[in-house]
C-alpha positions as CSV (number, residue, x, y, z in Angstrom):
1,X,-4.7,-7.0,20.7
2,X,-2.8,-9.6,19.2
3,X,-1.4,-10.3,15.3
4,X,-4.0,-12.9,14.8
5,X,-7.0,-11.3,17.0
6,X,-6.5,-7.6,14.9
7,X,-6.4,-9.7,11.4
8,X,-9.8,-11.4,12.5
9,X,-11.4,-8.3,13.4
10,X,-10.2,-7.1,9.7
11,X,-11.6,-10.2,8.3
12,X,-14.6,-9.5,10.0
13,X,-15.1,-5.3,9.1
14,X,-13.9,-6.7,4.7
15,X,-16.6,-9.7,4.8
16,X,-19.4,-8.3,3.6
17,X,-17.6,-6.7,0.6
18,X,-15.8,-9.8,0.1
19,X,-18.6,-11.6,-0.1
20,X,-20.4,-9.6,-2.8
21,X,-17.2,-9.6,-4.9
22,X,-17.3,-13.3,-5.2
23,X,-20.8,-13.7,-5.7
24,X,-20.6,-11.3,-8.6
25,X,-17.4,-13.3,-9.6
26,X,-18.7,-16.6,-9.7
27,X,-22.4,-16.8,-10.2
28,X,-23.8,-18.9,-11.1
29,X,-23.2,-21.4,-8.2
30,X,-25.4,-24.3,-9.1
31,X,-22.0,-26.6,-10.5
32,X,-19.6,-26.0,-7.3
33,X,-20.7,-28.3,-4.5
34,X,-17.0,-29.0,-2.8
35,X,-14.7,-25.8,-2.7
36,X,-11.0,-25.0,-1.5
37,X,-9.3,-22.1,0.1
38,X,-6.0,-22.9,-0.3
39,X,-3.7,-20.7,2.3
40,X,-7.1,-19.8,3.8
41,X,-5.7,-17.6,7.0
42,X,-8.7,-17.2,9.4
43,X,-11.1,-18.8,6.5
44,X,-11.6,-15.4,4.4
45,X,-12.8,-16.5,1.6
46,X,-13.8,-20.3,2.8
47,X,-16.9,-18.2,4.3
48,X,-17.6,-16.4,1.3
49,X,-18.2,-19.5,-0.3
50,X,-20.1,-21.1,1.8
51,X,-23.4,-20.0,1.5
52,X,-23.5,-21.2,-2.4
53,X,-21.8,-24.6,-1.8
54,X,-22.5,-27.7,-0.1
55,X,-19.0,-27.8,1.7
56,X,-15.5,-25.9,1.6
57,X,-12.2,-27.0,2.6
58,X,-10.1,-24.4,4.1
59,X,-6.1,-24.9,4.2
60,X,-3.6,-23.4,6.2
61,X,0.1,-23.8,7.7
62,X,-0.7,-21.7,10.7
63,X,-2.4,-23.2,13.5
64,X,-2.8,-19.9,15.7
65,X,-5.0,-18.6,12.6
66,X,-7.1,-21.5,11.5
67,X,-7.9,-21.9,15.4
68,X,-9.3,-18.3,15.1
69,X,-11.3,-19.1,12.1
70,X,-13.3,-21.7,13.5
71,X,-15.0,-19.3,15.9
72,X,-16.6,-18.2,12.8
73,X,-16.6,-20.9,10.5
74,X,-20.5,-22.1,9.3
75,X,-21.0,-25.7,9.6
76,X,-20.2,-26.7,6.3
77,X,-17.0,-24.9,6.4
78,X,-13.7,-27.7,7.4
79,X,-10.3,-25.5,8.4
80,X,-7.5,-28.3,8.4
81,X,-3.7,-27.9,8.3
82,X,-1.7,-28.1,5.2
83,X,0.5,-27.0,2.6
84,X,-1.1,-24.8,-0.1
85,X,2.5,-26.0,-2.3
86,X,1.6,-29.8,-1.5
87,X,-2.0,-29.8,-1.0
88,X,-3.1,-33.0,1.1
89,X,-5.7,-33.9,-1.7
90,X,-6.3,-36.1,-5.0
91,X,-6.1,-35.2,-7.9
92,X,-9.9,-33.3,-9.3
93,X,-11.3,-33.7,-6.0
94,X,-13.0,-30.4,-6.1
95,X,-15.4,-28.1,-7.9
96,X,-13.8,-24.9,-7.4
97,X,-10.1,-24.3,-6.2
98,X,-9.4,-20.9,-4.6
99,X,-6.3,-19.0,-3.1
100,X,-6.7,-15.3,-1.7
101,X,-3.6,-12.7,-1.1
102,X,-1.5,-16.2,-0.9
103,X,1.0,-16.0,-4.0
104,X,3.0,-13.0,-2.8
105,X,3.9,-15.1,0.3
106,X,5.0,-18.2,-1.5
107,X,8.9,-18.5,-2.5
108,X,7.4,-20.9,-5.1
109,X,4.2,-19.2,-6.3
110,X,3.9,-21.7,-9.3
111,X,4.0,-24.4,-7.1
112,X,0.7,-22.9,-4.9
113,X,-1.3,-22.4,-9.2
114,X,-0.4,-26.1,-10.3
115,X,-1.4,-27.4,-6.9
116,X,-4.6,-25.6,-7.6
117,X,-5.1,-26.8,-10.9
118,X,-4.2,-30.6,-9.6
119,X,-7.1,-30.5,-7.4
120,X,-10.1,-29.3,-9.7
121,X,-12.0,-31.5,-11.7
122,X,-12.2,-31.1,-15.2
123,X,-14.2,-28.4,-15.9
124,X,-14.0,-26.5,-12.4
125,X,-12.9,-23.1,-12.0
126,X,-9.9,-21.6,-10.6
127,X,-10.0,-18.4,-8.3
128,X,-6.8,-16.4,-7.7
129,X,-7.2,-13.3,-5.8
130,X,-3.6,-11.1,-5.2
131,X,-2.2,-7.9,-4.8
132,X,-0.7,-6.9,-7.9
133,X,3.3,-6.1,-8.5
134,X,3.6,-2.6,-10.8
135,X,4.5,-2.8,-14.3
136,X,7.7,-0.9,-13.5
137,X,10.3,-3.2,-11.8
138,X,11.9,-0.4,-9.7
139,X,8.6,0.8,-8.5
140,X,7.7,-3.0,-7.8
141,X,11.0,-2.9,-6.1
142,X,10.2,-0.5,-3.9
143,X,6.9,-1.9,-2.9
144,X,8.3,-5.3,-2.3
145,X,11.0,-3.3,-0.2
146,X,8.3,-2.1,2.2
147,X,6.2,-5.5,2.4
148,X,9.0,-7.1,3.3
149,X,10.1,-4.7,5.8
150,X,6.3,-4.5,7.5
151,X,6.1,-8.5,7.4
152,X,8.9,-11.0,6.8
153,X,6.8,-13.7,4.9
154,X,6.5,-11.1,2.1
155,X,8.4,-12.8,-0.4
156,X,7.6,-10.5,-3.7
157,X,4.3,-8.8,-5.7
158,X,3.5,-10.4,-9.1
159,X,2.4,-8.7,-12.0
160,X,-0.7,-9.3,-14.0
161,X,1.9,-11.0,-16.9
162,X,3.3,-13.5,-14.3
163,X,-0.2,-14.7,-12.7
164,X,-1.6,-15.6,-16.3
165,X,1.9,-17.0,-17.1
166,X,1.3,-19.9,-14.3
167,X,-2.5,-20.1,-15.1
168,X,-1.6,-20.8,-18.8
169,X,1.4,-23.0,-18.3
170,X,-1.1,-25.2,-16.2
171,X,-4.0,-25.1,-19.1
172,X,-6.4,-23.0,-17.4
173,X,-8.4,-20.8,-19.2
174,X,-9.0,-17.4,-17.7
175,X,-12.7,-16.3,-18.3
176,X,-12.7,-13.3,-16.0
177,X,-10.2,-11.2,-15.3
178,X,-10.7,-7.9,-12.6
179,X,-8.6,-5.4,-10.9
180,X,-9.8,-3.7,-8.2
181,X,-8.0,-0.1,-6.3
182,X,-7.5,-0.7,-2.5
183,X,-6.0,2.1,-0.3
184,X,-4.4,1.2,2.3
185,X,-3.9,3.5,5.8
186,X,-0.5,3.1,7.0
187,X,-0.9,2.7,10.8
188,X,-3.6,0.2,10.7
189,X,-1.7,-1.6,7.6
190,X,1.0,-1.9,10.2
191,X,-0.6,-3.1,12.7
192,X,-2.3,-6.0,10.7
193,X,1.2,-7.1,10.8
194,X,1.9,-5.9,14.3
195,X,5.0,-4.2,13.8
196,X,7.0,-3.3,16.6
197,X,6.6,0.3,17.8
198,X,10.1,0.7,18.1
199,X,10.5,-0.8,14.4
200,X,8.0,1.7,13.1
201,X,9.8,4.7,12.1
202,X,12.2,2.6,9.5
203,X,9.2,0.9,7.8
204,X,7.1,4.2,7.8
205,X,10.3,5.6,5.4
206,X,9.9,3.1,3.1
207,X,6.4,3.5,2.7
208,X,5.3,4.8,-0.9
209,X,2.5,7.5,0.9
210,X,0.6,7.5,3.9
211,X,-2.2,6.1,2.3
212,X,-0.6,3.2,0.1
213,X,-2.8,2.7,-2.9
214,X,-2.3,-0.9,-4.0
215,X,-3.8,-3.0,-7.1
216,X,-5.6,-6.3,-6.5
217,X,-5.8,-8.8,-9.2
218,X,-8.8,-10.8,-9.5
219,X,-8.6,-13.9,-12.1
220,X,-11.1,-16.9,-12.6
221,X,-9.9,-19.5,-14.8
222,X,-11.5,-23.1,-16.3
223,X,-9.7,-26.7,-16.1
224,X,-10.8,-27.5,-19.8
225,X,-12.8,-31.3,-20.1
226,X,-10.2,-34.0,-21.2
């Protein structure tokens, strides 16, 4: 199987769960009619939404993945190419303004919050979703060590302290705040990446465990009325 074909069929096997997280997020629905999954991937959490809203926008620099995603997409689901640092939108032009396991990507992850916060009305809601960096800056070291030995768009893990850092320097307000315990099995966490076989031995030693145990960080934040 390929990169893109193994991360659908992951998509596919996490939807259900992802779905009920974001329904117990974000209810009540009635005020988001237009959403955005900014860095969507395959359109993750584009198709969580879409049962609640009239129509989602799904973003993504990677052509290979957003043509996989619209095998699945429902009809009022719209996968396009762009930049989630330099969104192709105006300013307030959504309801709800979303980014999933995007930041840690991102050399600029401030850039991806502020674009975020550009396009939501005032008044909308803001949904970041990331893996979370550890307190301790050597262990985060360490972890960011591995990411970015198992796949080289890792750029680094941000702690709780730095997510609510660019929420707040953009005036959003955080109203809910989660964090959620995902462990990981090594083999198949590599080949979500598809790492080499040959390649496999030096990431494996930089692995924290065989099962890697990994924070996620699950924020929703208001664009306060002018």
């Amino acid at each position: 199987m390929t990169s893109v074909s193994v991360r659908l069929a992951h998509q596919r096997e996490r939807a259900a769960a992802l779905a009920a997280r974001i329904e117990h997020l974000l209810a009540p629905f009635p005020e988001i009619e237009r959403a955005l999954d900014s860095g969507c991937g395959a359109g993750a959490l584009a198709f969580s939404l879409a049962p609640h809203v009239r129509d989602v926008v799904g973003v993504d620099t990677s052509p290979e993945l957003l043509a996989a995603g619209r095998v699945d997409a429902p009809a009022n689901v719209t996968l396009v190419e762009g930049d989630a640092t330099a969104l192709p939108f105006e300013t307030g032009e959504f309801d709800l303004a979303g980014c999933a396991r995007v930041l840690h990507h991102v050399r600029r992850p401030e850039l991806v919050v502020a674009e975020l916060a550009r396009v939501t009305r005032p008044g909308g809601r803001i949904l970041i979703v990331d893996q979370l960096g550890d307190i301790d800056p050597l262990r985060r070291l360490e972890h960011d060590r591995f990411e970015q030995a198992r796949d080289s768009s890792h750029q680094r893990l941000l702690p709780d302290t730095d997510i609510r850092g660019f929420l707040d320097t953009n005036g959003l307000v955080v109203e809910r705040n989660e964090v959620t315990r995902e462990s990981r099995e090594l083999e198949r966490y590599l080949d979500l990446a598809a790492v080499p076989q040959e390649e496999r031995h030096s990431v494996r030693a930089l692995a924290p465990a065989p099962v890697y145990a990994v924070d996620v960080g699950w924020y929703v934040a208001r664009k306060p009325l002018l």
